[in-house]
BALO-907309 format. One line per 10 residues: for each residue y, x, z of C-alpha. Coordinates in steps of 0.5 Angstrom, whole numbers, padded with zeros to 4 digits. Example, Ala and Ser with C-alpha at 12.3 -4.5 7.8 and 13.67 -1.06 7.14 Angstrom:
BALO-907309
-0009/0025/0016 | -0002/0027/0014
end
This chain:
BALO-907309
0004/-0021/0049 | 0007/-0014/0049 | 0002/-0013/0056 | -0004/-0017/0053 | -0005/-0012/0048 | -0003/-0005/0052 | -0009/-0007/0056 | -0013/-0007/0049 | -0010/0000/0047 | -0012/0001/0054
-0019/0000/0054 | -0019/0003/0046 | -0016/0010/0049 | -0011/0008/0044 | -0005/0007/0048 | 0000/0014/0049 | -0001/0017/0055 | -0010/0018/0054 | -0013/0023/0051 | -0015/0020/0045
-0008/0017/0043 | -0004/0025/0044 | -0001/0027/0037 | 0000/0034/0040 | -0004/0039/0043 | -0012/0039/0041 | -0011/0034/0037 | -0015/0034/0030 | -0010/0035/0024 | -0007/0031/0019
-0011/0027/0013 | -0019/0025/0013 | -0023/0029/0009 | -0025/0027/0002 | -0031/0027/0003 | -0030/0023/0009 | -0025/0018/0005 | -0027/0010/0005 | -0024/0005/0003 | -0023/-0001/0008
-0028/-0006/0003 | -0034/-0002/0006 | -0032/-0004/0013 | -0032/-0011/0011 | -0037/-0017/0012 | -0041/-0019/0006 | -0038/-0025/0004 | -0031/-0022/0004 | -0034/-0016/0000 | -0037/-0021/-0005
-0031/-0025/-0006 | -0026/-0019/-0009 | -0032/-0016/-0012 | -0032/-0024/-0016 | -0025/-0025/-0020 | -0028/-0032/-0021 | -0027/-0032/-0013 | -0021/-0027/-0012 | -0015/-0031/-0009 | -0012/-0025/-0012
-0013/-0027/-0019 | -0008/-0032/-0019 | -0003/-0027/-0018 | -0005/-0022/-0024 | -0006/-0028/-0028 | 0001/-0030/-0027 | 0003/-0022/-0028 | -0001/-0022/-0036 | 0004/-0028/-0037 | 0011/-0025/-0034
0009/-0019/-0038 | 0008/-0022/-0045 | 0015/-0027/-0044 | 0022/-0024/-0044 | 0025/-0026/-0037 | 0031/-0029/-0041 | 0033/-0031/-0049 | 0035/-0024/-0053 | 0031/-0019/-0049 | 0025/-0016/-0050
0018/-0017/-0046 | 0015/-0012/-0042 | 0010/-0012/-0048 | 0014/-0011/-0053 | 0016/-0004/-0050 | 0008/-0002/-0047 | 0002/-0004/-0050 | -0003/-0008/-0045 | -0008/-0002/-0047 | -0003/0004/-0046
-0002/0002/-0038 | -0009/0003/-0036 | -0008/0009/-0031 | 0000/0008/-0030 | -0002/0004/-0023 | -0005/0010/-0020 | 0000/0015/-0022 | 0005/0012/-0017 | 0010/0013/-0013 | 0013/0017/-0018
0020/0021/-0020 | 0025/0017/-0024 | 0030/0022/-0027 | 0036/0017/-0028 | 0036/0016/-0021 | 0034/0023/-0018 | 0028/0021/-0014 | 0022/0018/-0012 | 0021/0010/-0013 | 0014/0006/-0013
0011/0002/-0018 | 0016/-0004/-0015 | 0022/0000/-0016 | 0019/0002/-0023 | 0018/-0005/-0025 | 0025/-0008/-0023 | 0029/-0001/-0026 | 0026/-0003/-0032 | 0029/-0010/-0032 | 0035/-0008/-0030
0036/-0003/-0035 | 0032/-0005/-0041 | 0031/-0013/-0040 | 0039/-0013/-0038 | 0035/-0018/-0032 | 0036/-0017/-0025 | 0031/-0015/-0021 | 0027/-0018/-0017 | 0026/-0020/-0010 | 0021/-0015/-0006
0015/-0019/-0004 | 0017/-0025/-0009 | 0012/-0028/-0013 | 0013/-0025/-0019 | 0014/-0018/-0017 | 0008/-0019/-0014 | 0005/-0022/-0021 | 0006/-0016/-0025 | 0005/-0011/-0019 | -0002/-0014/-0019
-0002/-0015/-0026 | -0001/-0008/-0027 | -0005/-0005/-0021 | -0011/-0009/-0024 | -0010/-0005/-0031 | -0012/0001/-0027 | -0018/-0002/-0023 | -0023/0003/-0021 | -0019/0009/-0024 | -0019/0014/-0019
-0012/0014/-0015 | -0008/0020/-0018 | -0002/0022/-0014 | 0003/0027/-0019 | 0003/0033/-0018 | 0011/0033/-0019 | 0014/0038/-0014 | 0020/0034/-0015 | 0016/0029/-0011 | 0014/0035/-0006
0020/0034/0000 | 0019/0025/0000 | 0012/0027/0001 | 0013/0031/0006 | 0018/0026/0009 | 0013/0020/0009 | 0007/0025/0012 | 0012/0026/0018 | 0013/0019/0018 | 0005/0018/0019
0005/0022/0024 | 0011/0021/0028 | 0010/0017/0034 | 0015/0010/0034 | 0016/0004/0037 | 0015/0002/0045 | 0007/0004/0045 | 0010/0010/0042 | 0004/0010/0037 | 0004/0013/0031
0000/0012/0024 | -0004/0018/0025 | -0007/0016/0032 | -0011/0009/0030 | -0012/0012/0022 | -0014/0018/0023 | -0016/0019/0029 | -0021/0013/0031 | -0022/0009/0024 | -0028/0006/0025
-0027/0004/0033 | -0027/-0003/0035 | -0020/-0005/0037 | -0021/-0012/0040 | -0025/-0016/0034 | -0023/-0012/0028 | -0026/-0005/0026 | -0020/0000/0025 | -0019/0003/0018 | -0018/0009/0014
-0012/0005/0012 | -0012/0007/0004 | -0007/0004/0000 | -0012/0003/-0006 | -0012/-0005/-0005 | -0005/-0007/-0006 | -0002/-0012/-0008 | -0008/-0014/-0005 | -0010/-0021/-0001 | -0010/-0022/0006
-0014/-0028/0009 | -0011/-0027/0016 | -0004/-0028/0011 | -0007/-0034/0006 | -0002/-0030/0000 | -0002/-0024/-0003 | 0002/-0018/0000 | 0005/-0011/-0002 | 0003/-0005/0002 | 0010/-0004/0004
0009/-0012/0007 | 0002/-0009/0011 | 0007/-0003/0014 | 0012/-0008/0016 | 0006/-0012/0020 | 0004/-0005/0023 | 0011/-0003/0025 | 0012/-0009/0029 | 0005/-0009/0032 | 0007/-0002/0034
0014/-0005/0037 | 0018/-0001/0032 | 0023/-0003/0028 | 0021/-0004/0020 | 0024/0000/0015 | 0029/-0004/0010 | 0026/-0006/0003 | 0024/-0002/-0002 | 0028/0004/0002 | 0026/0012/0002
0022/0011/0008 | 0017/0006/0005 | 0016/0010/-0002 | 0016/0016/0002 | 0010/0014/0006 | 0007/0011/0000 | 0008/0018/-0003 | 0003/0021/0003 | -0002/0015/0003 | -0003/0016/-0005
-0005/0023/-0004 | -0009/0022/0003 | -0012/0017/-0001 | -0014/0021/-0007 | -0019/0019/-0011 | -0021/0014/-0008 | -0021/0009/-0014 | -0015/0002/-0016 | -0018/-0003/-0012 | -0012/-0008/-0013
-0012/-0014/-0012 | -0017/-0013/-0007 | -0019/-0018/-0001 | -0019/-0016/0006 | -0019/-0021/0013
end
């Protein structure tokens, strides 16, 4: 498998050693545009399109569904619900502020990190797994809250060293293809590689729903996948390297507006 997809990054001039995959010498720098900046629905096929743009047809819906009602419920007897806290019209706009700083714990945490503190702390809950169904149902739920507001990075200086880590990860070739983020998302998005158009790689859409997974799916799960693409080891769950590079990928992304939960092949 390793051999059949070097041949395709080959032919793409993707591959480590070929002119278009050096992440040194002329290589143009870091970021797209503003100006430039598109969202991964705009490369999709109309069906697909037609289908995040339709919540009687978005998968996704499931999931936000189930997250409104995990937000009105308290997670155990005696403990307050989300909603008792935080009012439904109060979270517009939360979502595209995340990452953010935590002041108890001294450093930044996604919007995952933030919904399991609370329940650790507030609902005397325990957190929930990463990539469960139910952080997935009020990470979408939340995100959903946001929908089409553009996505709003916080200017915290607090945030400055994380940011930077997560723009050095994007860049840093890894793995056995020795390729980095950059290479394919910078460089050459809209390229074919094989069948699929290669993307901006926006996190404007998560939680979103994959069709190729048949299930919903956090951005840190699409990193995990191109990791192991890339033949490199995957970040540990909801570690400082995921969040810092959720910290970057905001900012690289901005004002690309919340699409969450979008639709993607």
């Amino acid at each position: 498998m390793l051999g059949v997809l070097a041949v395709v990054l080959a032919f793409a001039g993707l591959l480590p050693g070929t002119a278009a995959a050096q992440d040194g010498g002329d290589a143009p720098p870091l970021g797209i545009p503003p100006e430039a900046r598109r969202s991964g629905f705009d490369q999709m096929a109309p069906e697909t399109r037609a289908m995040q743009a339709d919540d009687t047809a978005n998968p996704g819906m499931l999931w936000v569904r189930d997250g409104a009602d995990l937000f009105a419920r308290a997670p155990a007897p005696g403990s307050p619900p989300c909603a008792g806290c935080h009012a439904e019209s109060a979270m517009r706009g939360v979502a595209a502020r995340y990452p953010a700083f935590d002041e108890a714990t001294g450093r930044p945490v996604d919007l995952e990190g933030r919904i399991d503190l609370c329940r650790t702390r507030h609902q005397g809950a325990m957190a929930l797994p990463r990539e469960s169904h139910d952080l997935l149902a009020l990470t979408a739920y939340l995100a959903n809250l946001s929908r089409g507001l553009p996505l709003s990075p916080p200017d915290d200086p607090r945030l400055a060293p994380a940011r930077a880590e997560g723009r050095r990860l994007f860049a840093t070739p890894m793995g056995q293809l020795g390729f980095s983020c950059a290479a394919c998302h910078d460089r050459h998005w809209g390229r074919r590689l094989g069948a699929a158009t290669i993307p901006q790689g926006h996190p404007t859409g998560y939680p979103l729903y994959r069709l190729e997974w048949q299930d919903l799916g956090s951005l840190e799960r699409r990193l995990r996948n191109c990791l192991t693409g890339m033949r490199a080891e995957p970040f540990t769950p909801g570690s400082a390297e995921v969040v810092a590079l959720a910290l970057y990928l905001a900012e690289r992304a901005a004002p690309l507006p919340v699409e969450s939960p979008a639709v993607r092949p």
